[in-house]
C-alpha positions in Angstrom: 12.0 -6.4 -95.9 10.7 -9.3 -97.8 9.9 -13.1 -96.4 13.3 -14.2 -96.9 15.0 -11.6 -94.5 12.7 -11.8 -92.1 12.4 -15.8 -91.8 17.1 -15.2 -91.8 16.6 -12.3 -89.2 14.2 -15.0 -86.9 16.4 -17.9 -87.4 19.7 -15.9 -86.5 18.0 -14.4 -82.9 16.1 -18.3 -82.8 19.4 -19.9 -83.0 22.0 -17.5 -81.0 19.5 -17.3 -78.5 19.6 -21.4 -78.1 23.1 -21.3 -78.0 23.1 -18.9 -75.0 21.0 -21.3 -73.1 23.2 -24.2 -74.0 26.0 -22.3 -72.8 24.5 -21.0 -69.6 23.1 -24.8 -69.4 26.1 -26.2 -69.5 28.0 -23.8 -67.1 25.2 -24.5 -64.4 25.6 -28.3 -64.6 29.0 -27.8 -64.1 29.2 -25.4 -61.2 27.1 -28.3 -59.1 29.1 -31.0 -60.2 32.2 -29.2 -58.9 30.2 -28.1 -56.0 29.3 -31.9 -55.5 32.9 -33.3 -55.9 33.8 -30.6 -53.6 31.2 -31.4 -50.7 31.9 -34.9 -50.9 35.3 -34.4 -50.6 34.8 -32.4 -47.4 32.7 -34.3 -45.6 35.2 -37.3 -46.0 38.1 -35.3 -44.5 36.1 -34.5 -42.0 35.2 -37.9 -40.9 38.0 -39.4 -41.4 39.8 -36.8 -39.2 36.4 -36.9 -36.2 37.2 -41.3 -36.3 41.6 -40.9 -36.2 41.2 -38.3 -33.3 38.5 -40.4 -31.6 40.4 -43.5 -32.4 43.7 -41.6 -31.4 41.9 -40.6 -27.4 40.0 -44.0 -27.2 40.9 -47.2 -28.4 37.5 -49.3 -28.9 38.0 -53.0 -27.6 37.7 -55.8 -29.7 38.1 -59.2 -29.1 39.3 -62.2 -31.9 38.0 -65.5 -30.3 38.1 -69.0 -31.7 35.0 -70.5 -30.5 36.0 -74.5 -29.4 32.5 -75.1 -28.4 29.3 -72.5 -28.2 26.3 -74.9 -27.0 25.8 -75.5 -22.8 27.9 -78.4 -21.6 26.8 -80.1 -18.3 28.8 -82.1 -15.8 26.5 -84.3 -14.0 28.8 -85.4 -11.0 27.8 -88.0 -8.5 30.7 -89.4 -6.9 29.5 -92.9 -5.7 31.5 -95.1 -7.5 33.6 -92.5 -9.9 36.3 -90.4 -8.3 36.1 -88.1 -11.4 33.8 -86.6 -14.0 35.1 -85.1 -16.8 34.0 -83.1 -20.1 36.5 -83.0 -23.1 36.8 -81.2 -26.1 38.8 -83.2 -29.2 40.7 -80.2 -30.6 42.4 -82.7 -33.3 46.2 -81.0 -33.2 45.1 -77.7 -33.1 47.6 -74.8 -33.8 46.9 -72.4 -30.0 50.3 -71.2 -30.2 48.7 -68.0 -31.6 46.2 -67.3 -29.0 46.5 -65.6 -25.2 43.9 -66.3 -23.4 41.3 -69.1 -22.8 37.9 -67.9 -21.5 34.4 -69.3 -20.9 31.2 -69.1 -18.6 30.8 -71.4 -15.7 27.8 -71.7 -14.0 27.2 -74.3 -10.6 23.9 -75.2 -10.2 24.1 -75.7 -6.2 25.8 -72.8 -5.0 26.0 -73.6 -1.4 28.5 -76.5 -2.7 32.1 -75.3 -3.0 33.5 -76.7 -5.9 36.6 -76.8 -7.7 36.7 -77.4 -11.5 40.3 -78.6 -13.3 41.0 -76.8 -16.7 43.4 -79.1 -18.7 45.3 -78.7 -21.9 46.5 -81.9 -23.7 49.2 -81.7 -26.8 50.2 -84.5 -29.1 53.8 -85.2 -27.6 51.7 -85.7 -24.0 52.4 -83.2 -22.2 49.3 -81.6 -20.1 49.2 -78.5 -18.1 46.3 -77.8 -15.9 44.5 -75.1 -13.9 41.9 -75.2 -11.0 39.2 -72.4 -10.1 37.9 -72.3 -6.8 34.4 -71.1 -5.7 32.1 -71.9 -8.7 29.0 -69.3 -8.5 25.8 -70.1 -8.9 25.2 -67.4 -11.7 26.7 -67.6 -14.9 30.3 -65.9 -14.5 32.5 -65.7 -17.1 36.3 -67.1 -16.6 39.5 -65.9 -18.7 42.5 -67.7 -17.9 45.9 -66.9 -19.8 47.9 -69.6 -21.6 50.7 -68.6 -19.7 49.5 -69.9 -16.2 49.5 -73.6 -17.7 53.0 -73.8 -16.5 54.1 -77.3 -17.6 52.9 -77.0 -21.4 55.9 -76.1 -23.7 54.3 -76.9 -27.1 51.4 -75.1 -28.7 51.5 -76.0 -32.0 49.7 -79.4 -31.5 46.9 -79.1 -28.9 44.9 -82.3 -28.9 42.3 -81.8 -26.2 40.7 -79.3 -23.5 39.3 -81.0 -20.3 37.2 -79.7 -18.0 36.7 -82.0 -14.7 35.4 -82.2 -11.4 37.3 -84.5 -8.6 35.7 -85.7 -5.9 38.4 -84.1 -3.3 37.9 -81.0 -4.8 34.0 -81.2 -3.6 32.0 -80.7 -0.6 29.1 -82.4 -1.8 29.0 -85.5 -3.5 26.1 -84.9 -6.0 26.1 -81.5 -7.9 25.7 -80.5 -11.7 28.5 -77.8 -13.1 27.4 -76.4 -16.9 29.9 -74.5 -18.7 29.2 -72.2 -21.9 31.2 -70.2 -24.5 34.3 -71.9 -24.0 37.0 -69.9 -26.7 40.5 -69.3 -27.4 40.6 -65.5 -27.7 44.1 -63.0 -29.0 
């Protein structure tokens, strides 16, 4: 066998031998991605299947709420001269038709005092509905009062203020101090 033949013979094993490895390579990287693809594929079934049958047994609540004013408000009552204190909210023609429920957190800083506080809606055409709640705590307590029980509002569309007051026949005590928090439209 001279040079030629041998340096042919070592290139031809050389060379088929690379090409083996590229093959078996190739077919490796494959096999993984598949098994990859496949995995993924399978652990997405099965979550979404574990969340619809959990979803399907328990409904998790949610709320949607329209925050009309998230800072404390205080009413400072002192009914010497006034026969009324009131805190209002401008909700500029606001659109509540939409909404359910009205809710917020009360709070009355002299508990022994039974107080009443008047929740009243406003619209644009002037028509007002309102709503009193009896028995203010002294811890903060949070109210939610449907739209429905304002009785002698027939137009939501254009809601032009919320009003929260205090009256001096709806107090035992003629000093006191009322805040309210949170106060939302919610769905």
């Amino acid at each position: 066998m001279d040079k030629k033949d041998i340096y042919e013979h070592l290139a031809k094993i050389y060379l088929d031998a690379s090409s083996r490895k590229k093959k078996r390579n190739k077919s490796h990287v494959r096999l993984f991605k598949n098994l990859f693809i496949l995995s993924i594929f399978i652990v997405f079934g099965l979550t979404t299947t574990l969340f619809s049958s959990l979803a399907k047994k328990q409904a998790l609540p949610s709320e949607t709420a329209l925050f009309l004013h998230n800072g404390t408000s205080k009413i400072n009552f002192n009914f010497d001269p006034a026969n009324k204190e009131t805190y209002t909210i401008s909700l500029n023609r606001l659109n509540v038709g939409r909404f359910k429920q009205l809710a917020f957190a009360v709070r009355n800083m002299y508990p022994r005092d039974n107080i009443a506080l008047r929740i009243e809606f406003t619209n644009a055409f002037k028509e007002s509905s309102e709503i009193y709640i009896k028995h203010i705590p002294g811890k903060w307590h949070d109210f939610k009062l449907n739209l429905a029980e304002f009785k002698n509002m027939h137009d939501w569309s254009e809601i032009t203020s919320l009003s929260f007051s205090i009256e001096e026949w709806n107090t035992t005590s003629k000093k006191g101090m009322v805040y309210i928090d949170n106060i939302r439209l919610m769905r």
